[in-house]
C-alpha positions in Angstrom: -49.7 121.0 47.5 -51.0 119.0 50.1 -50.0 115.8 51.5 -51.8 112.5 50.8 -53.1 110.7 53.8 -53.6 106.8 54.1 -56.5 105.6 53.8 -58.4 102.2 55.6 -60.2 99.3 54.9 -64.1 99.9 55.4 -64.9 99.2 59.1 -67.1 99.9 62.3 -66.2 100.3 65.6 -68.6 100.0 68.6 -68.8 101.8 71.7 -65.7 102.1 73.8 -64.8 104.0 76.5 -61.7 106.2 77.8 -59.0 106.3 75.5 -58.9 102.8 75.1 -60.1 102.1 71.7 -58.1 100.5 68.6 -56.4 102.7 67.2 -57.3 100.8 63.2 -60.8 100.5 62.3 -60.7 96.9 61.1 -59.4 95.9 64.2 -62.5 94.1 67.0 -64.1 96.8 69.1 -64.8 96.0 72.3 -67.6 95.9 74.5 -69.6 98.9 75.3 -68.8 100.1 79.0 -71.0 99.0 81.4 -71.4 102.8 82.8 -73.1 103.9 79.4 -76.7 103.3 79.5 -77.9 100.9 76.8 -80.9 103.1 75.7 -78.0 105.9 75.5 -75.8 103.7 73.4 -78.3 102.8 70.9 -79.0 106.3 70.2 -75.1 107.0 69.2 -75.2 103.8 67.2 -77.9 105.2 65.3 -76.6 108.4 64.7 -73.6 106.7 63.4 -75.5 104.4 61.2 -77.1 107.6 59.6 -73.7 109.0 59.3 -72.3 105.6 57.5 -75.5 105.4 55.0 -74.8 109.1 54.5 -71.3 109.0 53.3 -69.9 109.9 56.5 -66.3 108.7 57.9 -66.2 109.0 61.9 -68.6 109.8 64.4 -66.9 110.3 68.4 -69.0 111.0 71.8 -67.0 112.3 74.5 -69.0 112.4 77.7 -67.5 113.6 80.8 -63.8 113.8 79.7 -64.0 110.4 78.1 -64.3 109.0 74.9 -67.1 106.6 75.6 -68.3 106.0 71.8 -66.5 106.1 68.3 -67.2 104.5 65.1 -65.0 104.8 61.8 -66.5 103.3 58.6 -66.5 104.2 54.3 -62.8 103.9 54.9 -61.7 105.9 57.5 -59.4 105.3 60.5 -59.2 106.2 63.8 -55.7 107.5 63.6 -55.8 109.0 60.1 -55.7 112.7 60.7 -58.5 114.5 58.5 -58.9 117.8 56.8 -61.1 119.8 58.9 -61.8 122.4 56.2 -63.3 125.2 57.3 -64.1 123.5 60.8 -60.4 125.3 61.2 -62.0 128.7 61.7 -62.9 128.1 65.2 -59.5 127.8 66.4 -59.0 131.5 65.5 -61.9 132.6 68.3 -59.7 130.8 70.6 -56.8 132.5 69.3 -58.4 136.0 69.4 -59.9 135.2 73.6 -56.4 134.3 74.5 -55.0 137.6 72.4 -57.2 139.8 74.9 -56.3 138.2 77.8 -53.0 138.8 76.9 -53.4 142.0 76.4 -52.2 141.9 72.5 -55.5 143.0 70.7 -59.2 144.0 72.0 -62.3 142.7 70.3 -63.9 146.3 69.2 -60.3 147.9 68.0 -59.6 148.9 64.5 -57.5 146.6 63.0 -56.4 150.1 61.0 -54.1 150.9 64.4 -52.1 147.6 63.2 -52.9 147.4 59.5 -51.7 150.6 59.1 -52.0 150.6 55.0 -55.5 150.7 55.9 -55.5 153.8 57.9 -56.8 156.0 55.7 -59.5 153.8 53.8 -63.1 155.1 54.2 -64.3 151.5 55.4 -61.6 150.0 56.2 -60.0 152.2 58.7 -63.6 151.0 60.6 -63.1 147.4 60.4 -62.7 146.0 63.7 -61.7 142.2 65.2 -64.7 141.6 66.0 -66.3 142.7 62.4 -63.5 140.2 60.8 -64.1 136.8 63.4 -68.7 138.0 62.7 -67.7 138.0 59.1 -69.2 141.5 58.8 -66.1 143.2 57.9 -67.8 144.5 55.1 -64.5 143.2 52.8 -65.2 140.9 49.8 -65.1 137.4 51.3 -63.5 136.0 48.6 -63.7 132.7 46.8 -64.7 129.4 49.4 -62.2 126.9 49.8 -58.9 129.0 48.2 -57.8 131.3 50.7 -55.6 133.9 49.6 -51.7 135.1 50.5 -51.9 137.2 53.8 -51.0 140.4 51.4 -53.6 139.6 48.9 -56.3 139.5 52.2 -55.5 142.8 52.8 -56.1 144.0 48.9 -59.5 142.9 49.4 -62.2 145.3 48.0 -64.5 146.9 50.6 -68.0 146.1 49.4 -70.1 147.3 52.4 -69.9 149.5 55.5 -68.4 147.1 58.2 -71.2 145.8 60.1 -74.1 145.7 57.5 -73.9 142.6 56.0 -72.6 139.0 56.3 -70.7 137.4 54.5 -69.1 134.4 54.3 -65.4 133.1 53.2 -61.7 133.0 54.0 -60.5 136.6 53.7 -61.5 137.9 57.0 -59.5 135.0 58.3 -56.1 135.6 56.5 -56.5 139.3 57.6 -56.5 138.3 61.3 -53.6 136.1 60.4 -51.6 139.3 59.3 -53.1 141.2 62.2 -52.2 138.3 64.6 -48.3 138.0 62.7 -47.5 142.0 63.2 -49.2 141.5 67.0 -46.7 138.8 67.3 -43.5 139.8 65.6 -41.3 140.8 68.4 -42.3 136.8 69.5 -41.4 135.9 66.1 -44.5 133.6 66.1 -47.8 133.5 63.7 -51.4 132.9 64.7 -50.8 129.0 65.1 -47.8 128.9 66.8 -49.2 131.5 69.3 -52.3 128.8 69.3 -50.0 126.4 70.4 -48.3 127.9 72.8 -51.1 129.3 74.5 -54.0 126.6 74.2 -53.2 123.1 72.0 -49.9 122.0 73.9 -51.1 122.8 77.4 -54.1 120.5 76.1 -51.9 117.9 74.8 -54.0 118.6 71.0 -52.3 117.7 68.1 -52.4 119.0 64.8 -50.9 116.9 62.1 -50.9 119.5 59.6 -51.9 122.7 59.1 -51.6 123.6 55.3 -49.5 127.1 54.4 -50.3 129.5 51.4 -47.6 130.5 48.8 -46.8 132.9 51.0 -45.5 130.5 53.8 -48.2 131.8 56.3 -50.9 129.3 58.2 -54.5 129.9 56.3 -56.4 130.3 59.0 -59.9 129.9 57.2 -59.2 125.7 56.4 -55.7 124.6 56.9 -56.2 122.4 59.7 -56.0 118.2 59.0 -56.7 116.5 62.9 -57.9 113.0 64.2 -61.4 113.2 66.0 -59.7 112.6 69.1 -57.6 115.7 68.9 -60.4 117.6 67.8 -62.8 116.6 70.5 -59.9 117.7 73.3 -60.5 121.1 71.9 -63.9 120.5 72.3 -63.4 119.7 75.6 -61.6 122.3 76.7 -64.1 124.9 75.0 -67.0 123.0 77.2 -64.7 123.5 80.3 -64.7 126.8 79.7 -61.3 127.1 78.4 -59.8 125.4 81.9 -57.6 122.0 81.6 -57.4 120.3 84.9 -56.3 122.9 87.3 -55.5 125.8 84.7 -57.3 128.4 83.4 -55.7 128.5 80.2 -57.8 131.4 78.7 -60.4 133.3 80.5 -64.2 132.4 80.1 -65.3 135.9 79.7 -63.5 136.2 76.6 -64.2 132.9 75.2 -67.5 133.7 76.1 -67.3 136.4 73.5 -67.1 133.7 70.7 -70.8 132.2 71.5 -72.7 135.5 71.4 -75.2 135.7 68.1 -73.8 137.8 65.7 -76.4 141.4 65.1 -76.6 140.5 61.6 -76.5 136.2 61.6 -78.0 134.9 64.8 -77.0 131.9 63.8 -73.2 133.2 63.7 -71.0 134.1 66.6 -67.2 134.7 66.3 -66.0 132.0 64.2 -68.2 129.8 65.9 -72.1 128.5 64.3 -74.5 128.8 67.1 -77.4 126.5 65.8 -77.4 123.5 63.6 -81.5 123.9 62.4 -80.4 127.1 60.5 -80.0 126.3 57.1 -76.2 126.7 56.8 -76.0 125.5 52.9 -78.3 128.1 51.7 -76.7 131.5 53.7 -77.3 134.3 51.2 -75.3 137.4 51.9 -76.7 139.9 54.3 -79.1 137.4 56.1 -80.2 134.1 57.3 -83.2 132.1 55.8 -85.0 130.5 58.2 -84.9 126.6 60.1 -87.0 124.4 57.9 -87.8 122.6 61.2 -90.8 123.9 63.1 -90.5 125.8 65.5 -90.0 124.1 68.8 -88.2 120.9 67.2 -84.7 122.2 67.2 -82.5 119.4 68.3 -80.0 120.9 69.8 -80.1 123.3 73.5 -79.8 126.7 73.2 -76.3 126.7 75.1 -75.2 124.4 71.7 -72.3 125.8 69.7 -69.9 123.9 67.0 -67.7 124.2 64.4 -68.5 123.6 60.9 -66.5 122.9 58.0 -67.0 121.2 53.8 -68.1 117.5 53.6 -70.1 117.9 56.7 -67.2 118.5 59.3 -68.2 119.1 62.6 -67.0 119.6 66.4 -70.5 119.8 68.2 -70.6 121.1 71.6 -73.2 120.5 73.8 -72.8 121.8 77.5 -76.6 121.1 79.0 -75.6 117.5 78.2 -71.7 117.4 78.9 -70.8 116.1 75.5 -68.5 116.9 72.8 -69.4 115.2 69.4 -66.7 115.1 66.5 -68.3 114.3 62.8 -65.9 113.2 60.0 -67.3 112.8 56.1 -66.9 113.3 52.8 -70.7 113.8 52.2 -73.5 116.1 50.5 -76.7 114.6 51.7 -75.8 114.5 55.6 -78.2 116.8 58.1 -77.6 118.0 61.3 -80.7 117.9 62.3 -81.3 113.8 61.6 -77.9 113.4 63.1 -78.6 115.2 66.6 -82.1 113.9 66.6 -81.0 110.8 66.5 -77.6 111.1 68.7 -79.7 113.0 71.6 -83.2 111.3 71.0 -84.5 114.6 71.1 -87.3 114.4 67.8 -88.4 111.6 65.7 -86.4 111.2 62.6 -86.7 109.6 59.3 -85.0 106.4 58.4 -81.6 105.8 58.2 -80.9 106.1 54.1 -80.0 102.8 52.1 -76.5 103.5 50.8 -76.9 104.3 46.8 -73.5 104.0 45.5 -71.9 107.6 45.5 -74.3 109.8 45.0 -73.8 111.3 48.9 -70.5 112.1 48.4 -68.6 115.1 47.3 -68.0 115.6 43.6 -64.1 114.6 43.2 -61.8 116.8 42.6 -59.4 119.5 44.2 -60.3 119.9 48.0 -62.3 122.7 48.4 -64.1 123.5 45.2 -67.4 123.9 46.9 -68.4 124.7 50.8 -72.0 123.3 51.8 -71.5 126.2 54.6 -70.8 128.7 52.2 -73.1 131.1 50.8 -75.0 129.7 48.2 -76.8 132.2 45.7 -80.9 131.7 46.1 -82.5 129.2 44.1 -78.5 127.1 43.7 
């Protein structure tokens, strides 16, 4: 079961800069910083007024290193940690780059060599790391927003040759937690432990939970709950190419890996989206549809990467432009695309929506019933 979180009362918080800001979002914001350009402060206070209108929670800019605009609103908090959902799947690139490095695992192995239960399996014994992080493993993805026991994973049915097809969902994860546990097991560690010993505590980010299956194992596809300033460090770290001040904690060319387009989904890396025009609510199995934006008029650079989760989660990083961008919400209606255009002034977009009750919000009801970034079957 999960554990409730406070809520607070509905507030907004203006631009602020450092980590300075209040840490309660009814308390007074203070002035914008005089180093942030007005023109460039209106455009994050309209992207956060689109975010407010469309059921969003939080909206943070981190420019440089420093927080230097955040805004909470619809009842959210500054220092209420939120579910990330399956924004959580990035961590699991980062935990995979740091896993060659080390030496533990190599993108293109088998998994088979390690899962050895799957060593004789016609398609599984072909599954490799980087087939399960592409989500092309081939396995039956399983059911969005209930990820299953580690052992259950692993029982998956093979429903294509690893490689062929896409698909998305939390099984692939929970394997490369079992893969990551029996890599680990003289360490006695998991997959998040050996996250926070290699990347999150030498980066001072802190998780405030990080929900466990019945079978007392991290889940790996949507188990993470942070607050948008601990999200955005590992934002910050990722744009840093995986230094923190004068470490290289992981190497680049392995993060590197992580933000190449998938053969199948361009839009897809390893566990990381790679474009925020594609149209992620409407990914069929096996392919991509394409941008309903024109072509030209994507708003984000092609060096743009984030991570994506339900309720319109989001860690966007942007390196052409030095920012890290964290999205909180609990919404249905909110688009990528009107929020970048507007946060980077990059295209003209349509007006900010008139609040309408709560009709942008997620239907209520146990946390993840439905995934916007899931695959949803043509015509939904």
């Amino acid at each position: 079961m999960s554990q409730t979180l406070p809520a607070a009362p509905l507030a907004f918080l203006a631009a602020v800069i450092a980590f300075t800001a209040p840490t309660r979002a009814d308390e007074p914001a203070p002035a914008a910083p005089a180093a942030l350009d007005p023109a460039e402060l209106a455009r994050y206070r309209a992207a956060a007024d689109y975010s407010q209108a469309s059921a969003g929670e939080a909206t943070l800019v981190m420019k440089g290193g420093r927080v230097v605009f955040e805004a909470y609103y619809n009842g959210h908090a500054a220092d209420t940690p939120h579910l990330l959902a399956s924004g959580t799947k990035s961590f699991s690139g980062a935990i995979a780059a740091a896993a060659v490095e080390d030496g533990l695992l190599t993108w293109d192995e088998r998994v088979a060599a390690t899962l050895v239960e799957w060593k004789d399996h016609p398609q599984k014994s072909r599954i490799t790391v980087r087939h399960l992080l592409g989500l092309t493993s081939g396995l039956d993805a399983g059911t969005i927003g209930r990820p299953p026991t580690y052992a259950d994973a692993l029982a998956a049915r093979s429903k294509h040759e690893p490689g062929a097809r896409f698909e998305y969902g939390p099984v692939p994860f929970q394997v490369f937690g079992e893969l990551m546990k029996r890599k680990l097991a003289a360490k006695k560690e998991n997959a998040v432990d050996y996250l926070r010993r290699r990347v999150l505590d030498p980066i001072d980010c802190r998780v405030a939970i990080w929900r466990c299956g019945a079978d007392g194992n991290p889940q790996l596809p949507s188990g993470a709950f942070l607050t948008a300033r601990e999200w955005a460090k590992f934002g910050q770290w990722l744009l840093q190419r995986g230094r923190w001040g004068d470490r290289q904690l992981v190497a680049w060319e392995q993060l590197a890996e992580c933000l190449k387009p998938g053969a199948v989904n361009r839009a897809y890396g390893l566990s990381f989206w790679l474009r925020a025009d594609a149209d992620l609510g409407r990914i069929t199995e096996g392919a991509v549809r394409r941008p309903s934006r024109r072509s030209g008029e994507s708003p984000t650079p092609d060096d743009f990467f984030m991570a994506a989760g339900k309720g319109k989660q989001r860690l966007y990083v942007l390196p052409a432009r030095g920012l890290v961008v964290v999205h909180f919400a609990d919404s249905l209606s909110f688009s990528d695309g009107e929020f970048l255009s507007r946060l980077l002034g990059t295209a003209r977009p349509t007006p900010t929506p008139a609040p309408s009750g709560d009709s942008r919000k997620l239907p209520s009801g146990e946390e993840g019933e439905a995934d916007p970034e899931a695959p949803a079957p043509a015509g939904d």
